[in-house]
N, C-alpha and C positions, 0 to 999 in steps of 0.2 A: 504494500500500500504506500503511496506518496503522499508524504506529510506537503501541501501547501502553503507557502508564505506568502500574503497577500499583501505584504508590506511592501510602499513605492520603494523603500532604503532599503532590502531583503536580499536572500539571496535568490530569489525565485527572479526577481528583478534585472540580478546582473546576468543571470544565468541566460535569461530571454534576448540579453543584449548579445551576447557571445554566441548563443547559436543562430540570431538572425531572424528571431522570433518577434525583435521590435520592429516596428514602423518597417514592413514586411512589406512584400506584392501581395497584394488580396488577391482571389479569383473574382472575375466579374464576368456575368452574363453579357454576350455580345448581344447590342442592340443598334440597329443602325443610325449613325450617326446625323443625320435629316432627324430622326425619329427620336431622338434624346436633344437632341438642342429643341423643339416643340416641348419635351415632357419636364424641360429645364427652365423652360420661360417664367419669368413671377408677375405675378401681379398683386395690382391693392385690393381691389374687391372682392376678392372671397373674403380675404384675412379681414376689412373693416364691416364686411356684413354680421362676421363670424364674433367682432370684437364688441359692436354695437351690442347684439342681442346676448353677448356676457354678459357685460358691465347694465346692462340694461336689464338682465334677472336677479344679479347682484344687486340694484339696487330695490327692487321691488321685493325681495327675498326678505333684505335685508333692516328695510321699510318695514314693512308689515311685523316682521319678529321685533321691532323697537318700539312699535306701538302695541301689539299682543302682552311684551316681557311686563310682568315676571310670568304672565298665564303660562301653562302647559301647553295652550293651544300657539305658540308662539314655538315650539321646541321642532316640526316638521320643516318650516321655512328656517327656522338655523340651521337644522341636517344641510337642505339644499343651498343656501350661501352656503357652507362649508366646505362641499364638494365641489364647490365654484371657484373658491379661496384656495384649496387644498388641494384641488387636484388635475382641477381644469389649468391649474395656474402653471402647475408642472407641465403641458404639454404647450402655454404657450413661452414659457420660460427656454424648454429645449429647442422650438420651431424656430424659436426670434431670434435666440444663438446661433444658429447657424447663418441666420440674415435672410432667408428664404421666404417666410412665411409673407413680408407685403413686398412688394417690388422699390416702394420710399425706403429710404435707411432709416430714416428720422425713426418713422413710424416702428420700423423692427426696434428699433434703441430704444425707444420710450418704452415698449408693451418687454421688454426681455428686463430693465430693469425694475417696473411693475410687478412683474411675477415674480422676479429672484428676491426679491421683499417677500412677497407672501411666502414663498415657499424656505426661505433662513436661507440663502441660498447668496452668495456676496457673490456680484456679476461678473467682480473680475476674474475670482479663482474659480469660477464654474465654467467659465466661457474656457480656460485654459485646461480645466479638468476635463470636458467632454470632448476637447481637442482629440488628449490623449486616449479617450474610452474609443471614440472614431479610428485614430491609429493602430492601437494597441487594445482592439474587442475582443474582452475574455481573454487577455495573456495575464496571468497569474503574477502579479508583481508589478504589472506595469499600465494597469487597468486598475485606477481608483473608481470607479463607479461599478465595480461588480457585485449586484447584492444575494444572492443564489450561491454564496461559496461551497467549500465541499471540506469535512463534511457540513451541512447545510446549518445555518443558525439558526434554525428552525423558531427559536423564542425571539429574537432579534426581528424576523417578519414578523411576528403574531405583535408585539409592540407596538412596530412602526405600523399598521393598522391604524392605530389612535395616536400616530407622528411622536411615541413619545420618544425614543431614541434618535432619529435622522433631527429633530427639532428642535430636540435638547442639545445635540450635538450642535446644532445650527448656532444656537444663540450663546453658546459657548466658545463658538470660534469666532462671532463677531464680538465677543465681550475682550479674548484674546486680541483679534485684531485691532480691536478700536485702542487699546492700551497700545499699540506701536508695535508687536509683536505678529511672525509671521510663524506658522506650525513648519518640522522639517518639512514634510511630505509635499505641503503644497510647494512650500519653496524650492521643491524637486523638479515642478513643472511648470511653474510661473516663471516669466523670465523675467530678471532684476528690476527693469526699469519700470511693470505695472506692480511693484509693491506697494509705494506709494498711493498707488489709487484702490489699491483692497484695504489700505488703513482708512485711509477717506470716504471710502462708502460705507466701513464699520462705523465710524464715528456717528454719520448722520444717523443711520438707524439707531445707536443706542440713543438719538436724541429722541426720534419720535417714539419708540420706545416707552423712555420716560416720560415725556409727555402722555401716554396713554394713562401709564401707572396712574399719574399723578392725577390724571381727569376720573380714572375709577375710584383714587382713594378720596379724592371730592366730592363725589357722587354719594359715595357711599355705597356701589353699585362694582359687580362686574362687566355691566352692559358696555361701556367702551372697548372692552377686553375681547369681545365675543365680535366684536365690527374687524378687529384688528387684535393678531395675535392669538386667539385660541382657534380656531379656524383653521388653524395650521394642522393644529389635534384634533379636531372631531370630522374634520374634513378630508382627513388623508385616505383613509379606505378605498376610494377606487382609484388613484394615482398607486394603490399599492398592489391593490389586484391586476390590476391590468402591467403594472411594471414587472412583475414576479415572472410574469408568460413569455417575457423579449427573451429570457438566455435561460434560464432552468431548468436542470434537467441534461442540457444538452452539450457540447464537447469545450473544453476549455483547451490552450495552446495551441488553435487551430488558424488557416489562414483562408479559408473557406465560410463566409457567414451564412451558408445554405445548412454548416455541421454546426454552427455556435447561436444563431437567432431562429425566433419562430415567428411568422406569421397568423394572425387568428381573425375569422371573422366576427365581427360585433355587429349590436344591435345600434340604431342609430342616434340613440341619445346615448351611449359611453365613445362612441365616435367621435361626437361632439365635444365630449367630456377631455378623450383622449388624443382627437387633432389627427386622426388615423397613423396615430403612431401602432397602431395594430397590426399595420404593413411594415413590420419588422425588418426580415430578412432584405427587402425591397429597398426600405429606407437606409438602413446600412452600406449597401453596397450603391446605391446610387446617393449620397446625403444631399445631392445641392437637388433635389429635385421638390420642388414647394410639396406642403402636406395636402394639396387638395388636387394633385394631380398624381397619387401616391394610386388609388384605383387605378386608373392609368396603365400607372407605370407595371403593376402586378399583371393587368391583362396581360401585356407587352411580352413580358417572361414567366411567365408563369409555367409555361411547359419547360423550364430548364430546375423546378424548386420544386423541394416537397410538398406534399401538398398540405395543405393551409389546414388549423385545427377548425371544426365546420361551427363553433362556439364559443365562449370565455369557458362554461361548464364543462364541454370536452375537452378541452385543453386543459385544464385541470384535472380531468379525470387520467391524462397521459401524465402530465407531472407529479403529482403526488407519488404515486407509487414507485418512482424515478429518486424523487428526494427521501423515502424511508430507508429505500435499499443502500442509499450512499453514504447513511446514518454510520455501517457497518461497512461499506466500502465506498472509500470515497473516490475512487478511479473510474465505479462506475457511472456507465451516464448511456442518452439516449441518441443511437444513431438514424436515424429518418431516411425514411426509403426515398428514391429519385424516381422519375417517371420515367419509363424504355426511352422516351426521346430525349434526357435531357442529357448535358456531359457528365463524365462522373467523377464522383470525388477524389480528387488527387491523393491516392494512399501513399503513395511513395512521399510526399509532402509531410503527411501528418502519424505517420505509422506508431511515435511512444503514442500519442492520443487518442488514437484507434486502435489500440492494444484491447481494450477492455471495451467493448459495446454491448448495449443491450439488446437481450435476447428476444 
């Protein structure tokens, strides 16, 4: 069995630098080149139709549960701001990182730093952490966004459900940051000159921050609390479901994201929820391709990738039994069939990671 180091300063880290394992050749589905500069185009209006009717049930959500509180009957419109806050906000947090999501910059830069607020998430070490997730998907040591480790932390998701570890974590590394202080790990991947501005967006947050505290403990009330900053927690749940499905289960040290991501179809209010970041395998291997031409793009290749889980529930119903077994072996994990027409997995490429497949 192989012990895993998931530490960015490990030795799982340096080891993936030496054999070549970093910032690697990906395999990618050939698609003609006419036919990806169309599916690469961005534009504003999906993304401000899509932002309008956020922020627009956000405020009606969150309206209504101000004038209901303290009622009970105020506690169904907090769920849904909170999943709006918490979760919706992670998908447009990752979209606007990348710059894809409106064709304006402006607009990408305003709604990414939005989200990386709600979600504890300092824009500048996030924007450089998911660099690395994109380069280095699923390499053990060198992939700080891997949450599925092996064997699986099984208590560690059931937490982050109700955001209390990834949130906790969050406002503890802006509390760190905003004192002038940078953690090793990020400072493994941020490169020197944007230190200074992860201090400077720590600081502003612990302002408004305190300002919340300060208006709740005025009040007399947690209701400021629940507009801004709890949200984080009772809202995380389907940013946790639905992120648990991208890589679990499925092959680590691989340079293949058809053996490392999955694919799932949803229904269409978690689509909305989730920015079709449910096109997984799709979005990985093609990232600059905006999220609303992500269907699209799965038509386009879809006979070269396994095939797509037909649920959120069936897809779980593959997972689970994938992370009990690793509980006791953590090498194992799930290899997914290909269709007769598509190319096939480079074994010669990944042979220690395909040593141990599921049966």
């Amino acid at each position: 069995m192989t012990h895993r180091d998931y530490s960015m300063l490990g030795t799982d880290g340096q080891r993936a630098v030496e054999t070549g394992l970093a910032a690697a050749e990906w395999y990618h589905t050939e698609v003609p080149r006419k036919e990806m500069k169309v599916l690469m185009q961005r534009a504003d209006q999906p993304a401000i139709r899509d932002t309008l009717l956020l922020f627009g049930c956000m405020i009606v959500f969150a309206g209504i549960g101000i004038v209901l509180w303290p009622s009970w009957a105020s506690a169904p419109f907090w769920l849904a701001y909170g999943v709006l806050y918490g979760s919706a906000m992670d998908a447009r947090w990752h979209e606007c990182g990348h710059g894809t999501a409106f064709k304006t910059r402006w607009m990408n830069d305003w709604l990414y730093q939005v989200a990386s607020f709600c979600m504890v998430r300092n824009p500048v070490t996030w924007r450089w952490s998911h660099a690395r997730h994109h380069t280095d998907t699923i390499i053990v040591g060198r992939d700080p966004e891997i949450v599925a480790m092996r064997p699986p932390a099984l208590l560690r998701i059931v937490l982050n459900v109700f955001g209390i570890l990834d949130a906790w974590n969050g406002w503890g590394r802006m509390l760190l940051n905003a004192s002038g202080r940078i953690h090793p790990e990020e400072a493994s991947y941020i490169p020197e000159q944007e230190l200074p501005k992860v201090i400077r967006t720590a600081r502003v947050w612990v302002a408004i921050y305190a300002a919340t505290l300060a208006l709740s403990l005025a009040l007399g009330s947690i209701l400021p609390l629940m507009v801004i900053g709890l949200p984080r927690l009772y809202g995380a749940w389907h940013h946790v479901m639905t992120g648990v499905l991208q890589h679990a289960g499925l092959a680590d040290n691989v340079t293949d994201h058809r053996l490392n991501s999955r694919t799932v179809y949803m229904n269409p209010v978690s689509r909305f929820i989730y920015w079709n970041m449910n096109y997984h395998v799709e979005h990985h291997m093609f990232p600059m391709v905006p999220y609303h031409r992500l269907p699209d793009l799965h038509a386009a290749i879809r006979h070269d990738l396994p095939a797509p889980s037909p649920s959120i529930l069936a897809a779980y119903a593959e997972v689970i039994p994938v992370l009990r077994r690793q509980l006791r072996h953590e090498d194992y994990f799930l290899k997914r069939d290909l269709p007769p027409q598509a190319r096939p997995y480079r074994e010669d490429l990944h042979a220690a990671a395909l040593g141990v497949p599921a049966e």
